[in-house]
Residue, then its C-alpha position, 0 to 999 in steps of 0.5 A: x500500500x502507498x501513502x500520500x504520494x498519489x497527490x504529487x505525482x497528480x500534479x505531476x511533482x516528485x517525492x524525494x527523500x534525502x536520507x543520511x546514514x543512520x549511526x549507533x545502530x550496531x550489528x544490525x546497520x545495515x538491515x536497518x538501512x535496507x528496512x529504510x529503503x523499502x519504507x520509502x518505496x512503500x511511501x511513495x517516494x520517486x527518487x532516493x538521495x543516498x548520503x554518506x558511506x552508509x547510506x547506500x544500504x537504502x538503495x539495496x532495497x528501493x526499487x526507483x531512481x536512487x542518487x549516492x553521494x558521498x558527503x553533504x557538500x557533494x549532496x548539495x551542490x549536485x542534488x540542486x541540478x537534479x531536482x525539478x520545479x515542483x518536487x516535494x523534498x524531505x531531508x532526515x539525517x543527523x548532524x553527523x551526516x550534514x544533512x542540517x548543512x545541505x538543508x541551509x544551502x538548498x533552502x538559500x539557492x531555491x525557491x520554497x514554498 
């Protein structure tokens, strides 16, 4: 079942999801991210940004258009290309990652409702 995401892509817009590493989650890391990747299918999101080494354990498991970066400052510099007028964007990481950082620059180079 998908939640949500029918009234995006309605209007023709994507949901993105930009996802950090998750840290701390000890011997079980990466089927916590893989877990992760699958949820996001679930919710409807049409594309996946991958950020930090651990992250790309999300994409093992989502099935859409996944974009892997290795840091925030690449995230951020790339990901402003990539995303069209319209698309729906939620950031969840931690500081660790720098997602607060990618946050800040998105929000000072685009257009936000």
């Amino acid at each position: 079942m998908r939640y949500g995401a029918e009234g995006a892509r309605g209007q023709n817009r994507r949901l993105v999801a930009v996802l950090g590493g998750m840290f701390e989650l000890g011997a079980g890391a990466r089927e916590y991210h893989r877990e992760a990747g699958w949820l996001a299918s679930e919710v409807g999101v049409d594309l996946l940004v991958c950020v930090g080494d651990e992250a790309r354990w999300y994409a093992e498991t989502f099935p859409g258009e996944v974009l892997l970066y290795e840091d925030a400052e690449e995230a951020a510099e790339r990901l402003e290309r990539e995303l069209r007028g319209g698309d729906y964007v939620v950031v969840k990481g931690s500081r660790g990652v720098g997602l607060d950082r990618l946050t800040r620059k998105l929000k000072e180079r685009l257009a936000l409702v």
